[in-house]
mmCIF file of the C-alpha atoms, coordinates in Angstrom:
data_MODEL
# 
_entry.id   MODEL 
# 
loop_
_atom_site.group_PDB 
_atom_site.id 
_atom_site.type_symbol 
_atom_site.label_atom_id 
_atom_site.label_alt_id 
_atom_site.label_comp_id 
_atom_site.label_asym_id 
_atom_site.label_entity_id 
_atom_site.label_seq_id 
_atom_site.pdbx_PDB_ins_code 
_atom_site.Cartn_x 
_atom_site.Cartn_y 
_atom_site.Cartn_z 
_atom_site.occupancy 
_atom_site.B_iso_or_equiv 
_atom_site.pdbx_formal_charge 
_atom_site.auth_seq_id 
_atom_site.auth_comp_id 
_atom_site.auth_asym_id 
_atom_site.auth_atom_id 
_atom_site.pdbx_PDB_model_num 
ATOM 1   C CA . UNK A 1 1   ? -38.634 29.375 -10.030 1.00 0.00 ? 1   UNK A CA 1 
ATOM 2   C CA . UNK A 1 2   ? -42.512 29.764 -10.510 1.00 0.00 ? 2   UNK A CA 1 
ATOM 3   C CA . UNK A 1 3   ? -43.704 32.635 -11.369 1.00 0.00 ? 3   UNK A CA 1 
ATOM 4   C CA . UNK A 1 4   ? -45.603 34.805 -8.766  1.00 0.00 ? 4   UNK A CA 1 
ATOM 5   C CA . UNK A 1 5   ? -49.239 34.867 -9.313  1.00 0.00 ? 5   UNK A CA 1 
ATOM 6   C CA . UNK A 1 6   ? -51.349 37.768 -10.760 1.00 0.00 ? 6   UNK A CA 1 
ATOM 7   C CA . UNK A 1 7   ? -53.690 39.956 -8.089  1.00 0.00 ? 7   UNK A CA 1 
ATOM 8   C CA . UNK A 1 8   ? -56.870 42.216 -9.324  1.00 0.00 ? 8   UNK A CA 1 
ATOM 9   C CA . UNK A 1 9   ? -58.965 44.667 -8.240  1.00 0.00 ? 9   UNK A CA 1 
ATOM 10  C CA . UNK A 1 10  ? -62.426 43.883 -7.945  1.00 0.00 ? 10  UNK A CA 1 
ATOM 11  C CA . UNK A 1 11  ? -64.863 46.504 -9.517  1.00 0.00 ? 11  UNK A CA 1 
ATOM 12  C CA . UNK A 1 12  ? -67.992 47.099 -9.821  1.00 0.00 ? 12  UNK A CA 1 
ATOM 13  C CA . UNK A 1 13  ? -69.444 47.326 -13.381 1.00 0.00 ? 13  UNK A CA 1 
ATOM 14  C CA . UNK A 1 14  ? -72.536 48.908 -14.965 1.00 0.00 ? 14  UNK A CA 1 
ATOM 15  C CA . UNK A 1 15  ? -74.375 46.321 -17.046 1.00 0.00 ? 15  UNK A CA 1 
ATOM 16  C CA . UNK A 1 16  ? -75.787 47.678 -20.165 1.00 0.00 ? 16  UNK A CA 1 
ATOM 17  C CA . UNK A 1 17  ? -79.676 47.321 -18.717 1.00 0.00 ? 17  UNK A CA 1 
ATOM 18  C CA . UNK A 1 18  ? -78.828 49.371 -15.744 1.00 0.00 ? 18  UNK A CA 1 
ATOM 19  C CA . UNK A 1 19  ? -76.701 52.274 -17.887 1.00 0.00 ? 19  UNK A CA 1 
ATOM 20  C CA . UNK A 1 20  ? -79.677 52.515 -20.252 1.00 0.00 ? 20  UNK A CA 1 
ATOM 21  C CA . UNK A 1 21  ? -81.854 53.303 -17.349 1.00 0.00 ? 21  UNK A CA 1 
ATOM 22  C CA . UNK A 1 22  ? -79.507 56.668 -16.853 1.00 0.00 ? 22  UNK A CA 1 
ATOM 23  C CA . UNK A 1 23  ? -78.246 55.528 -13.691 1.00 0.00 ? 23  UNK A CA 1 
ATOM 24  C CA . UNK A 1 24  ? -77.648 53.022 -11.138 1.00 0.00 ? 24  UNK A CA 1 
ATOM 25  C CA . UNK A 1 25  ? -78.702 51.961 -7.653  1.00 0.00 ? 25  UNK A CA 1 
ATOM 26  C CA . UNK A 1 26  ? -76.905 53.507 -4.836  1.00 0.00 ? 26  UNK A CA 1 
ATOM 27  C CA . UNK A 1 27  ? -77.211 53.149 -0.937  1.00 0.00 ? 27  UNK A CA 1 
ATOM 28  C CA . UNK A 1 28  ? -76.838 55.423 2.446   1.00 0.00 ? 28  UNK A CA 1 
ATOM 29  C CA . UNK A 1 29  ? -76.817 54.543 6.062   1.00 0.00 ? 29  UNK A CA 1 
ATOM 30  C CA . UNK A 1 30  ? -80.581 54.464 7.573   1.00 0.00 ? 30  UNK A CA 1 
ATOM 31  C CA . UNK A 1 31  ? -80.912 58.033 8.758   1.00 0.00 ? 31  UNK A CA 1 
ATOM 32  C CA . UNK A 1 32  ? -83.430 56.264 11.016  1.00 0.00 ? 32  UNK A CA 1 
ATOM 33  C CA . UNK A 1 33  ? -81.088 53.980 12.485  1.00 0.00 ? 33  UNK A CA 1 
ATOM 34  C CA . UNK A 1 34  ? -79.148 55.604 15.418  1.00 0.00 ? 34  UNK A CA 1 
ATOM 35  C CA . UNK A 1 35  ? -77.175 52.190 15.052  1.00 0.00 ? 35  UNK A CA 1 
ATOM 36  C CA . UNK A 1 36  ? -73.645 51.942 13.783  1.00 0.00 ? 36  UNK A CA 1 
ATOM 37  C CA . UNK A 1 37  ? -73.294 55.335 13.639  1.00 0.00 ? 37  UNK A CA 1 
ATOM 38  C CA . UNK A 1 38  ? -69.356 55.261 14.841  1.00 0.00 ? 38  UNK A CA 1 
ATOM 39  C CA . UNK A 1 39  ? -68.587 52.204 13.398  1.00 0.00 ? 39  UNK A CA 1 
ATOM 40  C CA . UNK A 1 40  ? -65.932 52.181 10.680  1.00 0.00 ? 40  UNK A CA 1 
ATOM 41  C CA . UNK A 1 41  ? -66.473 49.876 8.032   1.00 0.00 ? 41  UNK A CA 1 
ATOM 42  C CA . UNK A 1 42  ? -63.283 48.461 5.023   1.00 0.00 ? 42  UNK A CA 1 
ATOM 43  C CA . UNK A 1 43  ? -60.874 48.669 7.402   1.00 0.00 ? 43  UNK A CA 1 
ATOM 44  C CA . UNK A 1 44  ? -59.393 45.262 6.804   1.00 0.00 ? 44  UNK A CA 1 
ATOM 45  C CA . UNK A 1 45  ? -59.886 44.238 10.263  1.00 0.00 ? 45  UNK A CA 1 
ATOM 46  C CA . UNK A 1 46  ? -62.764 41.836 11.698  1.00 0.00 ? 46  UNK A CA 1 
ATOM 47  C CA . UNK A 1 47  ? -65.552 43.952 13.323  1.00 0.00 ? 47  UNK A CA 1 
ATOM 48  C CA . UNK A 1 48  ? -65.929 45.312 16.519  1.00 0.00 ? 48  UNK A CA 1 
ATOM 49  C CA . UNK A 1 49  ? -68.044 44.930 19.438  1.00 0.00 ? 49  UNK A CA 1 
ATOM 50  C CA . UNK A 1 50  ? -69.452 48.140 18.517  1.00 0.00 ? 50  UNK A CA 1 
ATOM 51  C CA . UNK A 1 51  ? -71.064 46.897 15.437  1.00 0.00 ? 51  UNK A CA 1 
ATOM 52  C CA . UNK A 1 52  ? -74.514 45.722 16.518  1.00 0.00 ? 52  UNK A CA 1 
ATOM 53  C CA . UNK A 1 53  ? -74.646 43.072 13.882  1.00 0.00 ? 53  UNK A CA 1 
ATOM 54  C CA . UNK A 1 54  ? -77.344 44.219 11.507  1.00 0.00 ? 54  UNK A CA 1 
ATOM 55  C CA . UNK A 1 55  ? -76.087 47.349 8.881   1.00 0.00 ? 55  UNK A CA 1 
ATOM 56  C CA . UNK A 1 56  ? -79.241 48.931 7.860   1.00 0.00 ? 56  UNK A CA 1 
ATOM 57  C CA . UNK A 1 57  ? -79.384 50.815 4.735   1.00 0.00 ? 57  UNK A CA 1 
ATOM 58  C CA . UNK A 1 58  ? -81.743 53.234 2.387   1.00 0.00 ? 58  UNK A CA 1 
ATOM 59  C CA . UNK A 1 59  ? -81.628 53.081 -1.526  1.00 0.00 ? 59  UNK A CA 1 
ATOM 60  C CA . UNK A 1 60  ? -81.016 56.416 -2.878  1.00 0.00 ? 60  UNK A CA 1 
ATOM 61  C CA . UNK A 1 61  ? -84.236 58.076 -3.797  1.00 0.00 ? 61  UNK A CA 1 
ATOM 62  C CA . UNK A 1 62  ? -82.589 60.315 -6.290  1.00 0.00 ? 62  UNK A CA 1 
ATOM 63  C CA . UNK A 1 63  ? -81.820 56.768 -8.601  1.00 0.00 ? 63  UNK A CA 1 
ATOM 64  C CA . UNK A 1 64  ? -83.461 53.466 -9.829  1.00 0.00 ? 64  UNK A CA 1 
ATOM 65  C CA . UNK A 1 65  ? -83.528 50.557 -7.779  1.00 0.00 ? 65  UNK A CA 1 
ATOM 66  C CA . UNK A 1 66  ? -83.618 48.289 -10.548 1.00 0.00 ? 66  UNK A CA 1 
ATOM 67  C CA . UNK A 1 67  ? -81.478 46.165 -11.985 1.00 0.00 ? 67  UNK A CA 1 
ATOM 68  C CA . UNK A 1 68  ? -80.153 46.074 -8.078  1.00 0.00 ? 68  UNK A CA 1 
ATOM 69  C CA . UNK A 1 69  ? -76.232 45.098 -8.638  1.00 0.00 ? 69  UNK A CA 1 
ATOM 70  C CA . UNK A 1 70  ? -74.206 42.190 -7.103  1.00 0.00 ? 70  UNK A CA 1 
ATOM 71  C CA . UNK A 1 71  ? -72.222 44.248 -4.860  1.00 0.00 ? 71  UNK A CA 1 
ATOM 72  C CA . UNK A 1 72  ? -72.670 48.020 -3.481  1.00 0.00 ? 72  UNK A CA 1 
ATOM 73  C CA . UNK A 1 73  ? -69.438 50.181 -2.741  1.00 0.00 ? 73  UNK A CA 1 
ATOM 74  C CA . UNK A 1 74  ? -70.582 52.086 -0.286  1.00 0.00 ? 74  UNK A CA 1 
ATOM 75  C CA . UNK A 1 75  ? -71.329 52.563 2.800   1.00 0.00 ? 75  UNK A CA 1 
ATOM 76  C CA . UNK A 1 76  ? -69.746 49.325 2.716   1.00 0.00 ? 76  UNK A CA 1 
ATOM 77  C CA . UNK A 1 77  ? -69.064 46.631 0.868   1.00 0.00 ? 77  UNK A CA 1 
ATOM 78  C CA . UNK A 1 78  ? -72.276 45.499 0.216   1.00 0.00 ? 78  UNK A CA 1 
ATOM 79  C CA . UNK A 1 79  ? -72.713 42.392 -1.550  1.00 0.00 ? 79  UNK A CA 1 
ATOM 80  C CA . UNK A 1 80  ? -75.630 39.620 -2.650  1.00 0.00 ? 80  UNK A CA 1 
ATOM 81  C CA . UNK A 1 81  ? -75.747 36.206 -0.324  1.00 0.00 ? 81  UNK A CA 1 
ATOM 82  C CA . UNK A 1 82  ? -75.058 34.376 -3.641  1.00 0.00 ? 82  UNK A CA 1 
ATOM 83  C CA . UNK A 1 83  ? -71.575 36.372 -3.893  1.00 0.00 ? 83  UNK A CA 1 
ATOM 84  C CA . UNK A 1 84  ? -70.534 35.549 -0.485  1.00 0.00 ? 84  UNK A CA 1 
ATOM 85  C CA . UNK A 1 85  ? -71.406 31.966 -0.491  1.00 0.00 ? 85  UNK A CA 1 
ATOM 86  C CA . UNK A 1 86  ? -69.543 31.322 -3.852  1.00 0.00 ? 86  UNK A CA 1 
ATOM 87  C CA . UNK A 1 87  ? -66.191 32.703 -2.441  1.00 0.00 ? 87  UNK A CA 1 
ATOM 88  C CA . UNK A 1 88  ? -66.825 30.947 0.382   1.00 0.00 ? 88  UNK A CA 1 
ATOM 89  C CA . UNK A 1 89  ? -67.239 27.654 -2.059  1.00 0.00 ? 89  UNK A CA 1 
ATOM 90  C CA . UNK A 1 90  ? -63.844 28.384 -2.943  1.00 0.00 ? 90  UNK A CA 1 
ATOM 91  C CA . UNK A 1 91  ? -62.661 28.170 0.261   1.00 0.00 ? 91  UNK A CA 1 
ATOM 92  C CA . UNK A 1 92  ? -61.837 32.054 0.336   1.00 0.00 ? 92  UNK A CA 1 
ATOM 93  C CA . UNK A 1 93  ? -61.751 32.357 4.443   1.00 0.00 ? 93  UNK A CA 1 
ATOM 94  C CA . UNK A 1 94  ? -60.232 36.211 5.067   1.00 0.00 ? 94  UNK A CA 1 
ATOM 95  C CA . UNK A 1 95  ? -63.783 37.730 5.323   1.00 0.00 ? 95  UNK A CA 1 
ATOM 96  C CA . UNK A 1 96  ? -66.862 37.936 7.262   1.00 0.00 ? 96  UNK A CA 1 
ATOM 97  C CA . UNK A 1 97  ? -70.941 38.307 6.516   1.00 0.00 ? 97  UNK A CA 1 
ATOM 98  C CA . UNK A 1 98  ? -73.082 39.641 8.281   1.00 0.00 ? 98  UNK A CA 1 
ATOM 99  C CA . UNK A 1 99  ? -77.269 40.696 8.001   1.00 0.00 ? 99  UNK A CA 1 
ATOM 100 C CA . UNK A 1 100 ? -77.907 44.108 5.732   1.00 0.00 ? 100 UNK A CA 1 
ATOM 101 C CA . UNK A 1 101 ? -81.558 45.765 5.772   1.00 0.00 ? 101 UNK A CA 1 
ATOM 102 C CA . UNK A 1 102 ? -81.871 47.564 2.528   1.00 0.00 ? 102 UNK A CA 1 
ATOM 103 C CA . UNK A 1 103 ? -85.131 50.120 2.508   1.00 0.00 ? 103 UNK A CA 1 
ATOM 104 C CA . UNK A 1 104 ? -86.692 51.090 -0.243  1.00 0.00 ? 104 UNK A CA 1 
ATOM 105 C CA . UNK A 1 105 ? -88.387 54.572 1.284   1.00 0.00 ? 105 UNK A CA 1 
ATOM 106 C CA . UNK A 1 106 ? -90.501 54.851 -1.544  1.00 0.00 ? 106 UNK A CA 1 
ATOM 107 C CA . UNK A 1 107 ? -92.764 51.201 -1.420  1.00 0.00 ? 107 UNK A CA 1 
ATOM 108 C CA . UNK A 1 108 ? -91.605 50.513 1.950   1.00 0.00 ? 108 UNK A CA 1 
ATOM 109 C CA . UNK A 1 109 ? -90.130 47.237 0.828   1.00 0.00 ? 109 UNK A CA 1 
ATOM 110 C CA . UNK A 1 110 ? -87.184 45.697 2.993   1.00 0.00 ? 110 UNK A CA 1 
ATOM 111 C CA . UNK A 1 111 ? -84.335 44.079 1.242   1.00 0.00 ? 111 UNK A CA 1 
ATOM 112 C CA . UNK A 1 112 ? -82.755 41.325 3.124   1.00 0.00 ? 112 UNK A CA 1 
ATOM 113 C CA . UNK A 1 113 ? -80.791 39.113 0.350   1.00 0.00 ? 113 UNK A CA 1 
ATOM 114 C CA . UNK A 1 114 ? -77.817 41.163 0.999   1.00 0.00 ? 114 UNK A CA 1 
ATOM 115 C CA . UNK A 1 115 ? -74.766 41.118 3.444   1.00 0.00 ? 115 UNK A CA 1 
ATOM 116 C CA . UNK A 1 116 ? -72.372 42.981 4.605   1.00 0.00 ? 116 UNK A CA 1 
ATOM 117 C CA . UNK A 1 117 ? -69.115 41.658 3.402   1.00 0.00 ? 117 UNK A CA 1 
ATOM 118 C CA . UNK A 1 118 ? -66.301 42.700 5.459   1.00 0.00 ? 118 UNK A CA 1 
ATOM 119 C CA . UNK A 1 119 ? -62.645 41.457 3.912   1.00 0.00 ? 119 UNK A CA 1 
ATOM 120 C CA . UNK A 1 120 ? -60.286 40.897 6.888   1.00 0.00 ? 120 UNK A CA 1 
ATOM 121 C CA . UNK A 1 121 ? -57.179 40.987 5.793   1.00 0.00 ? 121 UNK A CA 1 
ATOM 122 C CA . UNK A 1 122 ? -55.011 43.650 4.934   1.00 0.00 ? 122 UNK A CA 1 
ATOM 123 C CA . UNK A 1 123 ? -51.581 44.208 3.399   1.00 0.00 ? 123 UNK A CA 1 
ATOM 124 C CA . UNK A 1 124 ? -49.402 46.979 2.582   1.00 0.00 ? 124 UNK A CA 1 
ATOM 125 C CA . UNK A 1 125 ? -48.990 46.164 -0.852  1.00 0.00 ? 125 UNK A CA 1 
ATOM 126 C CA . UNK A 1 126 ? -48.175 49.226 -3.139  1.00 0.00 ? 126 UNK A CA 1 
ATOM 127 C CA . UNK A 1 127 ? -45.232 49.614 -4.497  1.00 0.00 ? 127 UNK A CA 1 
ATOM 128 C CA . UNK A 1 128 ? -44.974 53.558 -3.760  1.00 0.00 ? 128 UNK A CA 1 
ATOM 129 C CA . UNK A 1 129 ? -42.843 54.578 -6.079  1.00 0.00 ? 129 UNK A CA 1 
ATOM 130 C CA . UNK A 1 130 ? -44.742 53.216 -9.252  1.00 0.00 ? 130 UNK A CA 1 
ATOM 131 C CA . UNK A 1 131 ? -48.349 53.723 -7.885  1.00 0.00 ? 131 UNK A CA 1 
ATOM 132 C CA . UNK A 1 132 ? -49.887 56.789 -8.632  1.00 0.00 ? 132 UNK A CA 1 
ATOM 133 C CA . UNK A 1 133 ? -51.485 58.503 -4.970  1.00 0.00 ? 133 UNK A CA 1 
ATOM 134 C CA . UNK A 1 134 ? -53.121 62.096 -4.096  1.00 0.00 ? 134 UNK A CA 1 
ATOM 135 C CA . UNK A 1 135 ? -53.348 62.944 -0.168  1.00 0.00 ? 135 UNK A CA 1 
ATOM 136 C CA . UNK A 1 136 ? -56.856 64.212 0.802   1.00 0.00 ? 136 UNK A CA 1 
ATOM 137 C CA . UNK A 1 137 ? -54.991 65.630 4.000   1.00 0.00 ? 137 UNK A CA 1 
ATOM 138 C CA . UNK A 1 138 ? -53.534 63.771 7.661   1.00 0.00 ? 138 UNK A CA 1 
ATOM 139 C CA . UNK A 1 139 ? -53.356 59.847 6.738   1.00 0.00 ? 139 UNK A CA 1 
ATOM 140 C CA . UNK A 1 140 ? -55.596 60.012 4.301   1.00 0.00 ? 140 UNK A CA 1 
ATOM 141 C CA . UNK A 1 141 ? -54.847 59.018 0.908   1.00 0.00 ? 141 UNK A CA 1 
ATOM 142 C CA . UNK A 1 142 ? -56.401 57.920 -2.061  1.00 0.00 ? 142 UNK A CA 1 
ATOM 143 C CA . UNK A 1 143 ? -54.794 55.025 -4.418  1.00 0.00 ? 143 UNK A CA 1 
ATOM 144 C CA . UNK A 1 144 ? -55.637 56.305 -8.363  1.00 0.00 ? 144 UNK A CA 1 
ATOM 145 C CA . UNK A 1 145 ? -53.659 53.645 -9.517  1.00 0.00 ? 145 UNK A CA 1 
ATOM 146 C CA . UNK A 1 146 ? -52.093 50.517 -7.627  1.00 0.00 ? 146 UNK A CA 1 
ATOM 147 C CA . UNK A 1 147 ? -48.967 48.459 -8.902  1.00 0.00 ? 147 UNK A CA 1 
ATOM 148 C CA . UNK A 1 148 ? -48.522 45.917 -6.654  1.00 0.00 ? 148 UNK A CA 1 
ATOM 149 C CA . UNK A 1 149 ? -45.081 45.299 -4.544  1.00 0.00 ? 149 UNK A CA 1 
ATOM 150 C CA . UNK A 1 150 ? -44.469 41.580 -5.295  1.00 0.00 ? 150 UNK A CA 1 
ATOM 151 C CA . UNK A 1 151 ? -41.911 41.688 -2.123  1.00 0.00 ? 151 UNK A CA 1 
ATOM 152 C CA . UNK A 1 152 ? -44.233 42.191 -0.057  1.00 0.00 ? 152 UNK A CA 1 
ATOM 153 C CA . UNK A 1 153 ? -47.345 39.590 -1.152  1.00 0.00 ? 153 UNK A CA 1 
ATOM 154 C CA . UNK A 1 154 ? -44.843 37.001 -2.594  1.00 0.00 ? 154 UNK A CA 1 
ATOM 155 C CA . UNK A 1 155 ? -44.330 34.927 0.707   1.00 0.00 ? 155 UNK A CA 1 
ATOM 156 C CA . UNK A 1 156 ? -48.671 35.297 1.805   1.00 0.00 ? 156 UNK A CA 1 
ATOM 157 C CA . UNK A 1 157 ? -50.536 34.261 -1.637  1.00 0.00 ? 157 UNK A CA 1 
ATOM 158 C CA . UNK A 1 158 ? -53.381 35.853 -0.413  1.00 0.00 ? 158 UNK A CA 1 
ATOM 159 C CA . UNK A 1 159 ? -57.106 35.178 -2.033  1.00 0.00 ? 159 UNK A CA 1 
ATOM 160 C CA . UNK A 1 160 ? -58.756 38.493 -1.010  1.00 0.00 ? 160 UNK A CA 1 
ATOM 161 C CA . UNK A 1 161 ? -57.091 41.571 0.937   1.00 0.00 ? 161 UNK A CA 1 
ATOM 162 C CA . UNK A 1 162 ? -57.467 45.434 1.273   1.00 0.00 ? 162 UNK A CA 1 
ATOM 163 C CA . UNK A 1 163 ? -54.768 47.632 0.178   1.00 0.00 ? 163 UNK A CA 1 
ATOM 164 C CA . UNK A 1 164 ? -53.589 48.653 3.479   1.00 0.00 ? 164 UNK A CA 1 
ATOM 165 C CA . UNK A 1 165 ? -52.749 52.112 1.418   1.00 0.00 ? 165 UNK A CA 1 
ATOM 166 C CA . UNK A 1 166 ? -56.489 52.616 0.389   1.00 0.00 ? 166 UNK A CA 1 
ATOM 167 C CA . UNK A 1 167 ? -58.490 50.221 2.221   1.00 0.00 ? 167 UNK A CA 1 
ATOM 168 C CA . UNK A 1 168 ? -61.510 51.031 -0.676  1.00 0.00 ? 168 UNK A CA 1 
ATOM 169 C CA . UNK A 1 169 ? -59.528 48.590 -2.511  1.00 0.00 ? 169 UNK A CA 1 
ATOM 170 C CA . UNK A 1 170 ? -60.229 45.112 -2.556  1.00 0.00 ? 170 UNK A CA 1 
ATOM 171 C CA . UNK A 1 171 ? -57.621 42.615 -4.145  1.00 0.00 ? 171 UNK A CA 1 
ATOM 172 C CA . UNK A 1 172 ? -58.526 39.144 -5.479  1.00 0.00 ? 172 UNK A CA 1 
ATOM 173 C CA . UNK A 1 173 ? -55.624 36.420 -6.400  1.00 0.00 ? 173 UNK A CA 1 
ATOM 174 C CA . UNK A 1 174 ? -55.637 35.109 -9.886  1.00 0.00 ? 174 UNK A CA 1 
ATOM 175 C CA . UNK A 1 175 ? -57.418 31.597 -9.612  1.00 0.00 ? 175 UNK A CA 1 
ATOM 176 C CA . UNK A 1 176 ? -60.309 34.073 -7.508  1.00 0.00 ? 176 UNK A CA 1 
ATOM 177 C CA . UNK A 1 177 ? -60.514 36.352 -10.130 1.00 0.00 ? 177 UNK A CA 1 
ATOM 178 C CA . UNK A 1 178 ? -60.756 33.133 -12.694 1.00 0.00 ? 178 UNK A CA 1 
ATOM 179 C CA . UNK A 1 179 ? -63.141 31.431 -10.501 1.00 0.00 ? 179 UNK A CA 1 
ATOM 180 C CA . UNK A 1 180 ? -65.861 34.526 -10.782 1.00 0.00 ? 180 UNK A CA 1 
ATOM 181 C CA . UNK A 1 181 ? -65.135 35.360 -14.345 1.00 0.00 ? 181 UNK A CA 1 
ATOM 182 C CA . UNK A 1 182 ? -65.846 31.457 -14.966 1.00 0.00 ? 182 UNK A CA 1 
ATOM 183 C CA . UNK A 1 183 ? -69.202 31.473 -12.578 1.00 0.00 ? 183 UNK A CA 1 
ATOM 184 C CA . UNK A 1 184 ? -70.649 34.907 -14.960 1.00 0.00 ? 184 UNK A CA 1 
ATOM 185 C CA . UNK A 1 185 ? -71.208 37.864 -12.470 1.00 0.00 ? 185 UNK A CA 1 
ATOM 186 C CA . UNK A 1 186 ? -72.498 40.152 -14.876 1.00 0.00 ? 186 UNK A CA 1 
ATOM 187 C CA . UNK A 1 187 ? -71.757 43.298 -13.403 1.00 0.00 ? 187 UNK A CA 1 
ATOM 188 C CA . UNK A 1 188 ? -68.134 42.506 -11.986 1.00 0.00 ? 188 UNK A CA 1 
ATOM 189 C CA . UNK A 1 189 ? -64.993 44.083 -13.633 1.00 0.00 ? 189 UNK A CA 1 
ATOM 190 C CA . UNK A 1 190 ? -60.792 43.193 -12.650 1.00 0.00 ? 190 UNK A CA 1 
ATOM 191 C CA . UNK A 1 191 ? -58.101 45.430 -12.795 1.00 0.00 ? 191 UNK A CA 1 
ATOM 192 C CA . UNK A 1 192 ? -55.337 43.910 -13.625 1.00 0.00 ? 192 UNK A CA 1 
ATOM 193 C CA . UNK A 1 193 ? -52.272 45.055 -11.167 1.00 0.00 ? 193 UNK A CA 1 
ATOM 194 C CA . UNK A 1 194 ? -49.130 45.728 -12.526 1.00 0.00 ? 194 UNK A CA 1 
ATOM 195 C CA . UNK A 1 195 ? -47.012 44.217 -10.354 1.00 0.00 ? 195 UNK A CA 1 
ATOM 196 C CA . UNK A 1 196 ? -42.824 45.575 -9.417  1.00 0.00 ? 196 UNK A CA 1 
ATOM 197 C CA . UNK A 1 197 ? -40.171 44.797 -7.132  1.00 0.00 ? 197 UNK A CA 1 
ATOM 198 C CA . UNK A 1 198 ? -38.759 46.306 -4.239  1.00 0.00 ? 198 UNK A CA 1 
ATOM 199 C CA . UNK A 1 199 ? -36.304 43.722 -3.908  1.00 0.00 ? 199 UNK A CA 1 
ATOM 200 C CA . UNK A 1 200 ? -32.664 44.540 -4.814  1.00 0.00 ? 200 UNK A CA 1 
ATOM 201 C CA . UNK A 1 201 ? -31.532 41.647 -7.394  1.00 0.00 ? 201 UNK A CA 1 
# 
């Protein structure tokens, strides 16, 4: 029997030029834009009609917008055109892009080399018991530290989910996570994920 294949978490991580500058760029929703505004974004579902297409954003005033990264965390999952179109050269198909206006409130300047990238797939992957979780209150909870439940990934061999668990976590399979180490994002880190079995043997 083959073994099961290794799954990381994608991170992002400060480069040396942008943690000399004391800090790194950071985004908000467009206070200006009334668009969007119930829309619910890493939910590991395909958008809704609600969505009007475009997600328009401000860089933080309070931090540098330079070296600009190749993926934001927040509001969304945020990442470069270049990003997108080399999982998508890998034939990664559980996501979806879509136009993000970036605003630099200071020059003026409009950003528009970004997208929105919106992972579709999700999967209840942790393997309670071994991962370590803290409850914010209700449903929500917040995954410290994943260990994947190989019983419940080993039949999909997914290339890119959300931890159904903590949908701010984005999963990559093995030959993903090989492929971008290979092409040299500078500012991407992996988590490896411990992985554990619910199975009985």
């Amino acid at each position: 029997m083959s073994a099961s294949p290794d799954y990381f978490q994608l991170l992002r991580q400060y480069t040396a030029e942008a943690l000399a500058g004391g800090s790194c760029p950071g985004l908000y929703g467009d206070p200006e834009s009334k668009e969007n505004i119930l829309v619910a974004f890493k939910t590991g579902e395909a958008m809704t009609s609600d969505f009007s297409g475009t997600l328009k954003c401000i860089f933080d005033p309070e931090e540098p917008t330079t070296p600009l990264p190749t993926f934001f965390m927040s509001p969304a999952w945020i990442t470069t055109r270049a990003f997108s179109e080399f999982l998508r050269s890998l034939n990664v198909t559980d996501f979806e892009v879509f136009p993000v206006e970036i605003r630099n409130t200071l020059t003026g300047q409009t950003h528009r080399d970004y997208v929105l990238l919106n992972v579709t797939k999700s999967i209840s992957c942790a393997h309670l018991q071994a991962s370590q979780t803290r409850s914010l209150g209700g449903d929500l909870v917040v995954v410290d530290r994943l260990v994947i439940d190989d019983a419940l990934v080993e039949n999909q061999s997914p290339d890119i989910f959300v931890a159904a668990e903590d949908t701010d976590i984005i999963v990559v399979h093995e030959r993903i996570q090989e492929a971008l180490i290979e092409k040299g994002f500078p500012d991407i880190a992996f988590q490896k994920l411990e992985k554990k079995s619910s199975h009985i043997r």
